[in-house]
C-alpha positions as CSV (number, residue, x, y, z in Angstrom):
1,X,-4.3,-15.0,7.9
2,X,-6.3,-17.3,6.3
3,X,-7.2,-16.8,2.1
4,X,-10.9,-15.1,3.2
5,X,-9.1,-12.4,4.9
6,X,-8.6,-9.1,2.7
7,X,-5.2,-8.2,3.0
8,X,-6.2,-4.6,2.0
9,X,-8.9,-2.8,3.6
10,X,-9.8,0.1,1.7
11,X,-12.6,3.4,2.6
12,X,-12.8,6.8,0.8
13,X,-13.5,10.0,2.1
14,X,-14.0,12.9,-0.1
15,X,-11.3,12.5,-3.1
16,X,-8.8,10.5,-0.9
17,X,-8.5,6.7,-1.1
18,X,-7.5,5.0,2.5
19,X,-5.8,1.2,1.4
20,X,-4.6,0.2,5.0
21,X,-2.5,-3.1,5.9
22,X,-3.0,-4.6,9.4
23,X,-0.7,-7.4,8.7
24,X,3.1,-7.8,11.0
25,X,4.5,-9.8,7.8
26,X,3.4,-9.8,4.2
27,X,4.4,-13.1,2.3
28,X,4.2,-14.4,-1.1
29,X,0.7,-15.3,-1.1
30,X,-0.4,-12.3,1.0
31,X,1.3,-9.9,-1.9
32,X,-0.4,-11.7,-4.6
33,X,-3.7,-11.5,-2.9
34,X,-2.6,-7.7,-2.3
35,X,-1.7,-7.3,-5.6
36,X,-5.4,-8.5,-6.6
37,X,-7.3,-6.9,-4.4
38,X,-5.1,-3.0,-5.5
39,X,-6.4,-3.7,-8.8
40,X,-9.8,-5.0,-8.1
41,X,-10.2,-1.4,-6.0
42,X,-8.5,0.9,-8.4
43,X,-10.2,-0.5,-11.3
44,X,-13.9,1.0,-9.8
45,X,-12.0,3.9,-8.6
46,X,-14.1,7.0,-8.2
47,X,-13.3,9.9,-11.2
48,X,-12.6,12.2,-8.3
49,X,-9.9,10.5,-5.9
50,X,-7.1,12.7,-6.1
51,X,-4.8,10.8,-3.2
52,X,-4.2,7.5,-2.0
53,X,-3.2,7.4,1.7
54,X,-1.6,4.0,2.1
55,X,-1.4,2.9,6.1
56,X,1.0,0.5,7.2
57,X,0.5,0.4,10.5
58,X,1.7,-3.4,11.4
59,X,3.9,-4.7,9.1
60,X,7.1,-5.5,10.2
61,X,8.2,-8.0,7.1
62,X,7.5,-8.2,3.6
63,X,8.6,-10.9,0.5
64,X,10.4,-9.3,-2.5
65,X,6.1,-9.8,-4.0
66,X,5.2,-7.6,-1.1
67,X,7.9,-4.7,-2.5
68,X,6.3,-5.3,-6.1
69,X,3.1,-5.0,-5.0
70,X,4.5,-1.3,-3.7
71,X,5.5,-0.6,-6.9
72,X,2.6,-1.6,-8.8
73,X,1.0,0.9,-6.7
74,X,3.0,3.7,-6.8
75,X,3.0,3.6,-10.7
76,X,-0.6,2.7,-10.9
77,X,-1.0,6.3,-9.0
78,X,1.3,8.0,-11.3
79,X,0.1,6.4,-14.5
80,X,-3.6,8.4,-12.8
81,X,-2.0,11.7,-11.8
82,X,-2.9,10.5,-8.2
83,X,-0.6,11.5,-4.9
84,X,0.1,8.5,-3.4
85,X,1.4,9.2,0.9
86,X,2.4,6.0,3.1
87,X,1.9,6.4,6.9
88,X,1.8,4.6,10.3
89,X,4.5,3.0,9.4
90,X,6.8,0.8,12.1
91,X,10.5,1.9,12.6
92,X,11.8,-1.4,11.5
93,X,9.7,-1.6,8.6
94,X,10.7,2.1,7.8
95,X,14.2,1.3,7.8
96,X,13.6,-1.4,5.8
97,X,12.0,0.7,2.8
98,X,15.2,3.3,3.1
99,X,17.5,0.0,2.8
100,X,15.5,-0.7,0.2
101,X,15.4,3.0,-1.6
102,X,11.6,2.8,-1.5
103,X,12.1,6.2,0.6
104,X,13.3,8.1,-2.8
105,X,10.0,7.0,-4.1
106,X,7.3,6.8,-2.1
107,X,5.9,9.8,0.2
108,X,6.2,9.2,3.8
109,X,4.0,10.7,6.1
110,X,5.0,10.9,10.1
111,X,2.3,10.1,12.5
């Protein structure tokens, strides 16, 4: 993916924030752009979004940044009062987040 490429690609409907990653493996410099782009979108965030529906449709791998950049958003959301749902997400890289406890955190939605 070259550095012109959002990693993110964000839409809003209503009071719900769609951040979607189309990406098989999320490196260093892919989080940090991630990471960038997250707070570029949630510091103009509409008054009225109520949930961010985070879609992970592709992403099969992910650097130790990648898992921060998780975290930054999942507190970002509760620091807001905002429901925060991850979906789409692949088998491997669901068993990755259990290994990884992220399940006890994050809410996971089934396709």
């Amino acid at each position: 993916m070259n550095d012109a490429e959002p990693v993110l690609e964000a839409s809003t409907s209503g009071d719900v924030l769609t951040l979607s990653i189309h990406q098989a493996t999320i490196n260093t410099e892919d989080a940090l752009r991630m990471q960038n782009e997250f707070r570029v979108l949630f510091l103009a965030l509409p008054k009225n979004i109520r949930t961010v529906h985070l879609e992970i449709s592709e992403v099969l791998a992910m650097s130790s940044r990648g898992f921060e950049t998780l975290l930054l958003i999942h507190q970002s959301c509760v620091e807001r009062k905002i429901s925060l749902t991850v979906s789409k997400l692949t088998p491997i890289f669901h068993r990755l987040l259990s290994r990884m406890g992220f399940l006890r955190l994050l809410k996971i939605e089934d396709a």
